[in-house]
PyMOL commands that place a pseudoatom at each C-alpha (Angstrom):
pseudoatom trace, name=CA, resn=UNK, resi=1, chain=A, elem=C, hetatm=0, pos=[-24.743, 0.568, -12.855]
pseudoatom trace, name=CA, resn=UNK, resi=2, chain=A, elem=C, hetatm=0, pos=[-23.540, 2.609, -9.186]
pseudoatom trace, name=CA, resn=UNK, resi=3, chain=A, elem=C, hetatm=0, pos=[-26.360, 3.914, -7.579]
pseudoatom trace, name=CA, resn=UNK, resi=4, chain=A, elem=C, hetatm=0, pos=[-26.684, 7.844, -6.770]
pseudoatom trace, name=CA, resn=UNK, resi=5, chain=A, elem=C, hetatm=0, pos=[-25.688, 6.694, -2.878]
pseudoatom trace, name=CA, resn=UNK, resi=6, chain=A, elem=C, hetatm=0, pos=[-22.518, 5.159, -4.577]
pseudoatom trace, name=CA, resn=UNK, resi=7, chain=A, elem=C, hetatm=0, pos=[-21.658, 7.726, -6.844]
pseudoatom trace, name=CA, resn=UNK, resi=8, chain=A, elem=C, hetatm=0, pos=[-21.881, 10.118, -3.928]
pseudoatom trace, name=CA, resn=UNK, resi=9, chain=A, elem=C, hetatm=0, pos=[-19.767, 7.607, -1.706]
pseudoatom trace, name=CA, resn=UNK, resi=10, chain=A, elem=C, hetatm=0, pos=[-17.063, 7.625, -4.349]
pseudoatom trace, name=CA, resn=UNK, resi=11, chain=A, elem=C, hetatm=0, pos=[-17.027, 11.583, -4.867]
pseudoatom trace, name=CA, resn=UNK, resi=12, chain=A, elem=C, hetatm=0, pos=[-16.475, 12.075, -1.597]
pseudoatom trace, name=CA, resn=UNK, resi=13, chain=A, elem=C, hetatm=0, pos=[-13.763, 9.301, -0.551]
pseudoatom trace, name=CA, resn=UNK, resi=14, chain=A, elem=C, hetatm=0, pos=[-11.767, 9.286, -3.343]
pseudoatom trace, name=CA, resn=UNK, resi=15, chain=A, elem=C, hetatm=0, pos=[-9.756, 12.492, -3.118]
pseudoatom trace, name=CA, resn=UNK, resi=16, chain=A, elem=C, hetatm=0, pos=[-9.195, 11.696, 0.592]
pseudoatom trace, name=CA, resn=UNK, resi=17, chain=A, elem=C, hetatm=0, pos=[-7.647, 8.160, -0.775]
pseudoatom trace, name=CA, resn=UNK, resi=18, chain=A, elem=C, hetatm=0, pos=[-5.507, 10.120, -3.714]
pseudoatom trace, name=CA, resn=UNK, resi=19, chain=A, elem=C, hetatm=0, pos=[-4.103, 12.464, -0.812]
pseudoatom trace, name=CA, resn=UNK, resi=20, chain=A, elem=C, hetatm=0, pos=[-3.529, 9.668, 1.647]
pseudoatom trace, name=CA, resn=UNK, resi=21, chain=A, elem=C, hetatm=0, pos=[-1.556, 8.065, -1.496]
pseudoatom trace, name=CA, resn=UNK, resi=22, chain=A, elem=C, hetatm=0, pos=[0.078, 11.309, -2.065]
pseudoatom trace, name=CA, resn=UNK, resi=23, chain=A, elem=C, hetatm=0, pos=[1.387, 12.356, 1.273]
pseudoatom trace, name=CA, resn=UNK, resi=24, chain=A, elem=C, hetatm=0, pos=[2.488, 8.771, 2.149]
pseudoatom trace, name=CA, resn=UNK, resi=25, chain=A, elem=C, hetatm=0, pos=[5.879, 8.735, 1.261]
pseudoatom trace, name=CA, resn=UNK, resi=26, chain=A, elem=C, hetatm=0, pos=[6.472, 4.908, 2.527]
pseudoatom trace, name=CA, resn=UNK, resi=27, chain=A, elem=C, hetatm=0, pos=[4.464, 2.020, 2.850]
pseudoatom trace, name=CA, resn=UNK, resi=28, chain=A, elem=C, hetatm=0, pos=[4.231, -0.645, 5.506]
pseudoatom trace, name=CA, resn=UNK, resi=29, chain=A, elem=C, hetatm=0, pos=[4.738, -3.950, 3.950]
pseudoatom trace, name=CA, resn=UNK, resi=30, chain=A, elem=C, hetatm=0, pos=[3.796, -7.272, 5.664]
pseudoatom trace, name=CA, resn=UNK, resi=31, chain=A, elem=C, hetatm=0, pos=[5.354, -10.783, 4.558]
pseudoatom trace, name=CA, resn=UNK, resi=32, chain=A, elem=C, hetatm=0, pos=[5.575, -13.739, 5.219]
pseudoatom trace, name=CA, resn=UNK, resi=33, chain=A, elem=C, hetatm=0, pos=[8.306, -16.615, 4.428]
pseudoatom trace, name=CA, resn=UNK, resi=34, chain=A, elem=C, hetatm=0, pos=[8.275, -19.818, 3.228]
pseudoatom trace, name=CA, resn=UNK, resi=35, chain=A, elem=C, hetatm=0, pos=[7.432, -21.173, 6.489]
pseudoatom trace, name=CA, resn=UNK, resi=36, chain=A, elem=C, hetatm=0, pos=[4.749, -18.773, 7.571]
pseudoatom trace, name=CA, resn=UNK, resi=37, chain=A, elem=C, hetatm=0, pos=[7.177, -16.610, 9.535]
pseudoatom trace, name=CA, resn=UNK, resi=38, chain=A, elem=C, hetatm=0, pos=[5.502, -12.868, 9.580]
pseudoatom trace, name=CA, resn=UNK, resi=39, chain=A, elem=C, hetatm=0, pos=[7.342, -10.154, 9.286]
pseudoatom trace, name=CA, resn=UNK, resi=40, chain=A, elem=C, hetatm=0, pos=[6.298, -6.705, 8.938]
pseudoatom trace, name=CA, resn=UNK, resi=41, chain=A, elem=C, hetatm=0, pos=[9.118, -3.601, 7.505]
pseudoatom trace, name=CA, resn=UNK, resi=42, chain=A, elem=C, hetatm=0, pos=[8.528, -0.550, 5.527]
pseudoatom trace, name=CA, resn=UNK, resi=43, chain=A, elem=C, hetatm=0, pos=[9.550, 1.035, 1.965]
pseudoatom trace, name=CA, resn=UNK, resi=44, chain=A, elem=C, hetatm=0, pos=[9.840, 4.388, 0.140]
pseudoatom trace, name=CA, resn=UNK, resi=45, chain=A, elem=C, hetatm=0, pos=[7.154, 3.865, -2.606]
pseudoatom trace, name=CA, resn=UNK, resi=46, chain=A, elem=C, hetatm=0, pos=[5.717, 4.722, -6.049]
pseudoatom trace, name=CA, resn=UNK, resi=47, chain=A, elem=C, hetatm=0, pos=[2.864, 4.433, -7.651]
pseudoatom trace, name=CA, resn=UNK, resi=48, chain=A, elem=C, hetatm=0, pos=[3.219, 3.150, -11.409]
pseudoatom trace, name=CA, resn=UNK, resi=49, chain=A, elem=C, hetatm=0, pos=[0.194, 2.002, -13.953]
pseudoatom trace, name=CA, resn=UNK, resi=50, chain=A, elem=C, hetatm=0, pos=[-1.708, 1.361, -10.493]
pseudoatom trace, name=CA, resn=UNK, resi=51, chain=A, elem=C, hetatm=0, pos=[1.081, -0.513, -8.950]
pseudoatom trace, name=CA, resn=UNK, resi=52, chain=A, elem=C, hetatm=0, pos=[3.157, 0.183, -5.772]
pseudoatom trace, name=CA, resn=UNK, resi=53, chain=A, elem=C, hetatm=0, pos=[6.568, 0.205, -7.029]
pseudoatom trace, name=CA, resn=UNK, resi=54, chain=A, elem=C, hetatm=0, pos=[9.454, -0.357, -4.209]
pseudoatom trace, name=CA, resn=UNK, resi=55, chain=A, elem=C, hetatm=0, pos=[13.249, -0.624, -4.548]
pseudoatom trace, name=CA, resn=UNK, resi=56, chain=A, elem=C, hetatm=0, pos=[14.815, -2.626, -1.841]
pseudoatom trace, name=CA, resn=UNK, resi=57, chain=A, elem=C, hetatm=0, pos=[17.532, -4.704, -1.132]
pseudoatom trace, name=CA, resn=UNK, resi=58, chain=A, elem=C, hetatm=0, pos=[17.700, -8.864, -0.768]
pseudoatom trace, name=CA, resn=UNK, resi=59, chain=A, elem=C, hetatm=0, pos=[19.812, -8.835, 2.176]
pseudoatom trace, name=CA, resn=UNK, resi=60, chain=A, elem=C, hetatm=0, pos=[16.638, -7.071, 3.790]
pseudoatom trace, name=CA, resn=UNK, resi=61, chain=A, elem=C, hetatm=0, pos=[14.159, -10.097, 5.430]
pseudoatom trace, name=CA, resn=UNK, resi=62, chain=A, elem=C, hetatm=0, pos=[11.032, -8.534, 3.749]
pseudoatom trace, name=CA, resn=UNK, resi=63, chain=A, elem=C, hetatm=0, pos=[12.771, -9.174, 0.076]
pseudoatom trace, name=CA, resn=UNK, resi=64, chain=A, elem=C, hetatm=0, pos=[13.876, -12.709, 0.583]
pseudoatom trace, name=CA, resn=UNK, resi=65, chain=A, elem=C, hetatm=0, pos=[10.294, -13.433, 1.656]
pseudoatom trace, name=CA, resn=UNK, resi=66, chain=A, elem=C, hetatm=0, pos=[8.912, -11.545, -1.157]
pseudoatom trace, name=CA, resn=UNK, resi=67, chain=A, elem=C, hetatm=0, pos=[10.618, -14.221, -3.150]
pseudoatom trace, name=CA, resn=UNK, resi=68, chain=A, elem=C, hetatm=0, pos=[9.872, -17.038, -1.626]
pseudoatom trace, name=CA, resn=UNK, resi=69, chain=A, elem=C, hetatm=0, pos=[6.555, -15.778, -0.944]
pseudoatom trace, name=CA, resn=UNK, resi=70, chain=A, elem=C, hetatm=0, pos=[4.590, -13.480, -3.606]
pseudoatom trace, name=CA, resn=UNK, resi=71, chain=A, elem=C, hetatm=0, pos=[2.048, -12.048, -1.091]
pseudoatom trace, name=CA, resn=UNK, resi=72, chain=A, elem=C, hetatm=0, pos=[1.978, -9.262, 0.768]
pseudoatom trace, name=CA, resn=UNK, resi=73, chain=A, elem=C, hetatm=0, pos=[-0.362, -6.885, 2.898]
pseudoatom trace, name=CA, resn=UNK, resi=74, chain=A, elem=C, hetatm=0, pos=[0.006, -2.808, 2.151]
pseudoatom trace, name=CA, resn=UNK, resi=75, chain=A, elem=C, hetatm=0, pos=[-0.689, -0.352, 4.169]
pseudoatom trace, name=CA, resn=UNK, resi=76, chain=A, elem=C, hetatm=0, pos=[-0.747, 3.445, 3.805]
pseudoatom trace, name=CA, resn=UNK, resi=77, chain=A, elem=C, hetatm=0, pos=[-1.980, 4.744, 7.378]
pseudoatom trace, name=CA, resn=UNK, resi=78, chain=A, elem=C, hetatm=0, pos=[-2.368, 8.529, 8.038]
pseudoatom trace, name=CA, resn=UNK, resi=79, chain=A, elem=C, hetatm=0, pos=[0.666, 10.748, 10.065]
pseudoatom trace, name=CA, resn=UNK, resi=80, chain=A, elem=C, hetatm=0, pos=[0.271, 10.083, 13.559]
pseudoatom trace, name=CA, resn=UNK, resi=81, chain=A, elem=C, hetatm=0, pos=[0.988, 14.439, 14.463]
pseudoatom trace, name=CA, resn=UNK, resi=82, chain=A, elem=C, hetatm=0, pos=[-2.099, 15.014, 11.494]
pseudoatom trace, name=CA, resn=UNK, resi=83, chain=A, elem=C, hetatm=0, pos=[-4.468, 12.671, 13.110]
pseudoatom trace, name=CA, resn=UNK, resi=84, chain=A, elem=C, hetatm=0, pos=[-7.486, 13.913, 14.752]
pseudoatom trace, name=CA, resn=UNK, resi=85, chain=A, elem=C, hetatm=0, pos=[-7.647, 10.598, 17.030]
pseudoatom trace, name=CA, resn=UNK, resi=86, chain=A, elem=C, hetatm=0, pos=[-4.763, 8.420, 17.810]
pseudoatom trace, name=CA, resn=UNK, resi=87, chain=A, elem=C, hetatm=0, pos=[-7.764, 4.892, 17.938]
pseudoatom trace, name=CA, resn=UNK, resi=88, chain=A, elem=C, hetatm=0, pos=[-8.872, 5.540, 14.340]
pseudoatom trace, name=CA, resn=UNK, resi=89, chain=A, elem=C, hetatm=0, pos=[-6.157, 6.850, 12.292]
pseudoatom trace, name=CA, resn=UNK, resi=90, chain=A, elem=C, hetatm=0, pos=[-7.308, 7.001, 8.470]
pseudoatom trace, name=CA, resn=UNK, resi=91, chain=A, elem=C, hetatm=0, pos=[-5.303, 3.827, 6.708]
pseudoatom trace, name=CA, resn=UNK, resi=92, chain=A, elem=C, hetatm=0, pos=[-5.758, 2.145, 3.448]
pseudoatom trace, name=CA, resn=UNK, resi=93, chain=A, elem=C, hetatm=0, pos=[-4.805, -1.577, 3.064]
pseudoatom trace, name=CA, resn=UNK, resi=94, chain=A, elem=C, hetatm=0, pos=[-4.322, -3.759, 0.133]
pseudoatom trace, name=CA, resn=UNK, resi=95, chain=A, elem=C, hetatm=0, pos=[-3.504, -7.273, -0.164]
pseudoatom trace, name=CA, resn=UNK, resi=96, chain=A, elem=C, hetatm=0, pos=[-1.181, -7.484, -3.178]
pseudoatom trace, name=CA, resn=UNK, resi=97, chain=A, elem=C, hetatm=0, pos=[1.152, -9.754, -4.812]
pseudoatom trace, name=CA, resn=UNK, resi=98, chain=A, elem=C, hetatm=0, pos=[4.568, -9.288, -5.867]
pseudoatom trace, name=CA, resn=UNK, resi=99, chain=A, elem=C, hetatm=0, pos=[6.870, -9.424, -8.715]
pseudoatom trace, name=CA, resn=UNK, resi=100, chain=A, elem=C, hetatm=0, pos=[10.659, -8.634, -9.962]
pseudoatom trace, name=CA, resn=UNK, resi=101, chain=A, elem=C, hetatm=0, pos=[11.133, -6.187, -12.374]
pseudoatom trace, name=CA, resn=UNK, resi=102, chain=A, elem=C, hetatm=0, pos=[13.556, -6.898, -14.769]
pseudoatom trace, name=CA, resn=UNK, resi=103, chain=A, elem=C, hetatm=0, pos=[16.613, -5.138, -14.667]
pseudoatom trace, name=CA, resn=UNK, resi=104, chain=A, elem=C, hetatm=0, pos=[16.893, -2.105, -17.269]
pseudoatom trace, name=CA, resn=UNK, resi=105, chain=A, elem=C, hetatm=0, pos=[13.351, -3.313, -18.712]
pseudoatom trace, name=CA, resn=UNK, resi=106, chain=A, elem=C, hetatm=0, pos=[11.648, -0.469, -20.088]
pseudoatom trace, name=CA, resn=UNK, resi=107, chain=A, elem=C, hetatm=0, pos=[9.015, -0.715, -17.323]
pseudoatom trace, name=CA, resn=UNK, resi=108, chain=A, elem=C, hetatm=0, pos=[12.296, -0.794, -15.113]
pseudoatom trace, name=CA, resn=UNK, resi=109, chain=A, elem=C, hetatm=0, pos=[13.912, 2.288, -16.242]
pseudoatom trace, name=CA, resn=UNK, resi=110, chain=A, elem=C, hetatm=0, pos=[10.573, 4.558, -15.977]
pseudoatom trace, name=CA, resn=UNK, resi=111, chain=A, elem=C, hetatm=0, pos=[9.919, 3.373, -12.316]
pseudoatom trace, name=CA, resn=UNK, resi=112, chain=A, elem=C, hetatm=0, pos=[13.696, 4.283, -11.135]
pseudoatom trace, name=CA, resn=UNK, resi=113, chain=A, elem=C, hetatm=0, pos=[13.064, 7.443, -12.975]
pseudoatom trace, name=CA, resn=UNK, resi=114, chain=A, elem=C, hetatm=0, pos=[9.327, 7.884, -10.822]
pseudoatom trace, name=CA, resn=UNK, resi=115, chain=A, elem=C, hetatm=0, pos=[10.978, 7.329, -7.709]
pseudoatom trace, name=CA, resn=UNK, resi=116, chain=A, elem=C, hetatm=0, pos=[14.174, 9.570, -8.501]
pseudoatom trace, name=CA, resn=UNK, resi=117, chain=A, elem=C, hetatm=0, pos=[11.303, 11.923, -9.135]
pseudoatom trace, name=CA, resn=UNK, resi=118, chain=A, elem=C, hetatm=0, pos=[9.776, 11.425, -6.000]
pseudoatom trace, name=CA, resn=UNK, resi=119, chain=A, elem=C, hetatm=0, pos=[12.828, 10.066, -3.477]
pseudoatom trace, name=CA, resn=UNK, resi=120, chain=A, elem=C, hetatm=0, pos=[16.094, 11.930, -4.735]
pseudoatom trace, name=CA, resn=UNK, resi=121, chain=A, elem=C, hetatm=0, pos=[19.306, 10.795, -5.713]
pseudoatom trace, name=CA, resn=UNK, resi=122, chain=A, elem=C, hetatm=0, pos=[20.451, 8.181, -3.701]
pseudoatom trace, name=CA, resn=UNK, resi=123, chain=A, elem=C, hetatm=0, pos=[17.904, 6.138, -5.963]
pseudoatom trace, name=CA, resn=UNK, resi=124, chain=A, elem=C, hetatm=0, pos=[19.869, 5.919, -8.919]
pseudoatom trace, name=CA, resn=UNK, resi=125, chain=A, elem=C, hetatm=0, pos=[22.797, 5.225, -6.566]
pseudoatom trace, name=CA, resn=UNK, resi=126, chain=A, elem=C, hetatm=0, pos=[21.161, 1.920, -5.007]
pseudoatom trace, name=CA, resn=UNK, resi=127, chain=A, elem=C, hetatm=0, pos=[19.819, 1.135, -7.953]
pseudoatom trace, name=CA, resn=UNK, resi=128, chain=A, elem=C, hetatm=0, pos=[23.266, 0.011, -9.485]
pseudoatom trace, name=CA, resn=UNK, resi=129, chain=A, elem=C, hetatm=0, pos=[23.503, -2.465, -6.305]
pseudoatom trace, name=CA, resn=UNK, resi=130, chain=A, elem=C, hetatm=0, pos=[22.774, -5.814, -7.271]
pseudoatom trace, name=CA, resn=UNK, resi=131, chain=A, elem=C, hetatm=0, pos=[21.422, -6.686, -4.068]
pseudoatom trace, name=CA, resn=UNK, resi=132, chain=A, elem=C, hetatm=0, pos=[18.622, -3.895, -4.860]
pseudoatom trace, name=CA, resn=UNK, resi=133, chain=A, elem=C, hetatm=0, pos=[15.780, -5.559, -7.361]
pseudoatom trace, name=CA, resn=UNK, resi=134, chain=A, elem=C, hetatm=0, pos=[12.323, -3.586, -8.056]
pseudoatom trace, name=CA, resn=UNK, resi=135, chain=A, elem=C, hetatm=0, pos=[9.528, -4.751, -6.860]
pseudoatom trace, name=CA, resn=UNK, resi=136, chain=A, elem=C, hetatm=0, pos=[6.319, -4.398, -8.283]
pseudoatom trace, name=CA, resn=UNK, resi=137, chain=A, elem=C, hetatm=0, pos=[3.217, -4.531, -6.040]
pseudoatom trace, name=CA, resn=UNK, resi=138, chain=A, elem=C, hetatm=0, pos=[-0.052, -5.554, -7.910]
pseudoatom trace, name=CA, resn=UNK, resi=139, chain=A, elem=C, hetatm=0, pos=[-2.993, -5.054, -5.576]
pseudoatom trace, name=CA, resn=UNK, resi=140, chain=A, elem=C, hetatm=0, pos=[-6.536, -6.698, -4.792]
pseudoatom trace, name=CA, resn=UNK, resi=141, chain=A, elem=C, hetatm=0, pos=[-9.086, -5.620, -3.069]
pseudoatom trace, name=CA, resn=UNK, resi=142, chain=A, elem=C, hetatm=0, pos=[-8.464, -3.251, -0.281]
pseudoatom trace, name=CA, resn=UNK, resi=143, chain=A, elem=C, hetatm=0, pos=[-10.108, -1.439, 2.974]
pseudoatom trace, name=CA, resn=UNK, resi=144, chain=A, elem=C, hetatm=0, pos=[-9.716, 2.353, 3.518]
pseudoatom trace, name=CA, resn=UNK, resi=145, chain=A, elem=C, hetatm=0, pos=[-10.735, 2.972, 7.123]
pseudoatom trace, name=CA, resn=UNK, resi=146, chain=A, elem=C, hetatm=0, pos=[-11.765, 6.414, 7.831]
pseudoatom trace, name=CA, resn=UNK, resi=147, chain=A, elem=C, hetatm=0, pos=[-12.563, 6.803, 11.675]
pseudoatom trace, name=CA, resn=UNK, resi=148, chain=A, elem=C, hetatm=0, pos=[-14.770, 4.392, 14.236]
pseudoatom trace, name=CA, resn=UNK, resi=149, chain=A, elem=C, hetatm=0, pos=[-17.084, 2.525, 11.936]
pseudoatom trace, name=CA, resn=UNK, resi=150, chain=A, elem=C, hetatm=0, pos=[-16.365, 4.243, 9.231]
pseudoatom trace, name=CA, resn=UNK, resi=151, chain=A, elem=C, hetatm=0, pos=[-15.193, 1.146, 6.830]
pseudoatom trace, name=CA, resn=UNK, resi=152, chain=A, elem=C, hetatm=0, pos=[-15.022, 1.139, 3.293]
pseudoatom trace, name=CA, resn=UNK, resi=153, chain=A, elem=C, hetatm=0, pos=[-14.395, -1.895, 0.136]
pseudoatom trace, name=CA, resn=UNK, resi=154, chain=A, elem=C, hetatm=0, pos=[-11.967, -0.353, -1.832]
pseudoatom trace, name=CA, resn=UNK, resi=155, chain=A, elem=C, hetatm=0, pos=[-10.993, -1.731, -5.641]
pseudoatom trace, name=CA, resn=UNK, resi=156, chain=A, elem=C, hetatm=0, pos=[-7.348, -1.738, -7.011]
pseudoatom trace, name=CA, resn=UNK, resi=157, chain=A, elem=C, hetatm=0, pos=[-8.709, 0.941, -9.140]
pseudoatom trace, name=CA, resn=UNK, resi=158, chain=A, elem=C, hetatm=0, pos=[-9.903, 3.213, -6.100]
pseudoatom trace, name=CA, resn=UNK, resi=159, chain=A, elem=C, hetatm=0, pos=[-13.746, 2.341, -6.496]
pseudoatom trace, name=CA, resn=UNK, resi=160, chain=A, elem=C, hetatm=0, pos=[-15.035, 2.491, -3.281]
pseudoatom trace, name=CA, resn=UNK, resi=161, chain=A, elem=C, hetatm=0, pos=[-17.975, 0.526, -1.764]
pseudoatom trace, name=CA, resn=UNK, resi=162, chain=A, elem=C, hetatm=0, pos=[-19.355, -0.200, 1.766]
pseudoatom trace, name=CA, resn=UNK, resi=163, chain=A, elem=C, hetatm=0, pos=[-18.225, -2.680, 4.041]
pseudoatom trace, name=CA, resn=UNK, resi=164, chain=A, elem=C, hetatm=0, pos=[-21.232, -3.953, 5.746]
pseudoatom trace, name=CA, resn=UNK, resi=165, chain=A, elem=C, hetatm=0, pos=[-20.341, -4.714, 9.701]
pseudoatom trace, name=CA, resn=UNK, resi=166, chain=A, elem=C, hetatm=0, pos=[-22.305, -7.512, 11.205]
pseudoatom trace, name=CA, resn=UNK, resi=167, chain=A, elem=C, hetatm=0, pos=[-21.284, -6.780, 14.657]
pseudoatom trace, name=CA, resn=UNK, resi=168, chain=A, elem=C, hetatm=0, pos=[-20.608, -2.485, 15.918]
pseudoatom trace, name=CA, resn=UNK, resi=169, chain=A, elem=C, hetatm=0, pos=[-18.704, -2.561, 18.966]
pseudoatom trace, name=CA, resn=UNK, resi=170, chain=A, elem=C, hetatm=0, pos=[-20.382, -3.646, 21.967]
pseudoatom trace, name=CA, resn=UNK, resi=171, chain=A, elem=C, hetatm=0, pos=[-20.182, -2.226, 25.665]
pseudoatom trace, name=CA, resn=UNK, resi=172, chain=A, elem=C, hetatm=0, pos=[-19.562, -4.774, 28.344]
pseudoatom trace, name=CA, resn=UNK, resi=173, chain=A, elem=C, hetatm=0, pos=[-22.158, -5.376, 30.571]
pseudoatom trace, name=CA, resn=UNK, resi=174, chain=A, elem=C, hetatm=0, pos=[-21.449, -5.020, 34.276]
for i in range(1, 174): cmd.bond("trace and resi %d" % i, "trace and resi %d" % (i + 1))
show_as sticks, trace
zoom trace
């Protein structure tokens, strides 16, 4: 059962989440290979039955480690021109983990057709690449960070909750 402070919580993040996911037209993605090597990229993104949903290409570093490494770290961070302050831009982060679509699946064939709908053209084009496979991006549980302090738990369905800080910043003592 949410609590009235959590229902309130929830009305009021939420549609700033759905418009951060909205106006985001790319994602940063950070992975890792097989021998702990970071690496952090970018992709045009879709959202499909709650997963991000990227197309991208093997010869690229972050889809060989994608493969050899299922895990990955999403983030969706605000425009730097729309933010009010530069320190504290509004971001929302998931740890997620990946998988290969197969090629013309069903599930396949609607997500080229969501990001067509959302990217253009050129992605039917690099979708008959064979170096281009479809990633699908389940993910866990996330943190949507709203200004200085402002910290929140969110679900891979959106449901948001506090994140309790043990320690605020401190000022150093002179």
């Amino acid at each position: 059962m949410t609590t009235n402070r959590q229902e309130v919580l929830q009305n009021r993040l939420e549609p700033e989440i759905q418009a951060l996911k909205q106006n985001a037209k790319t994602i940063v993605l950070s992975t890792v290979d097989a021998k702990g090597n970071p690496n952090v990229s970018y992709a045009p993104f879709v959202i499909y039955n709650g997963e991000y949903q990227i197309l991208i290409s093997t010869i690229a570093r972050h889809a060989r480690n994608l493969q050899e490494v299922p895990k990955v770290s999403l983030m969706l961070i605000e425009d730097e021109s729309e933010s009010r302050e530069i320190f504290a831009r509004r971001r929302l982060t998931f740890d997620a983990t990946a998988r290969i679509l197969a090629r013309h699946s069903p599930e396949w064939e609607e997500v080229i057709a969501a990001l067509k709908a959302r990217h253009g053209e050129l992605v039917l084009e690099l979708a008959k690449l064979e170096d281009f496979k479809l990633f699908s991006l389940k993910p866990q549980q996330g943190l949507f960070v709203k200004g200085f302090g402002k910290a929140f738990q969110v679900s891979s369905e959106d449901l948001v909750s506090f994140v309790h800080l043990d320690q605020g910043h401190q000022h150093i003592k002179e």
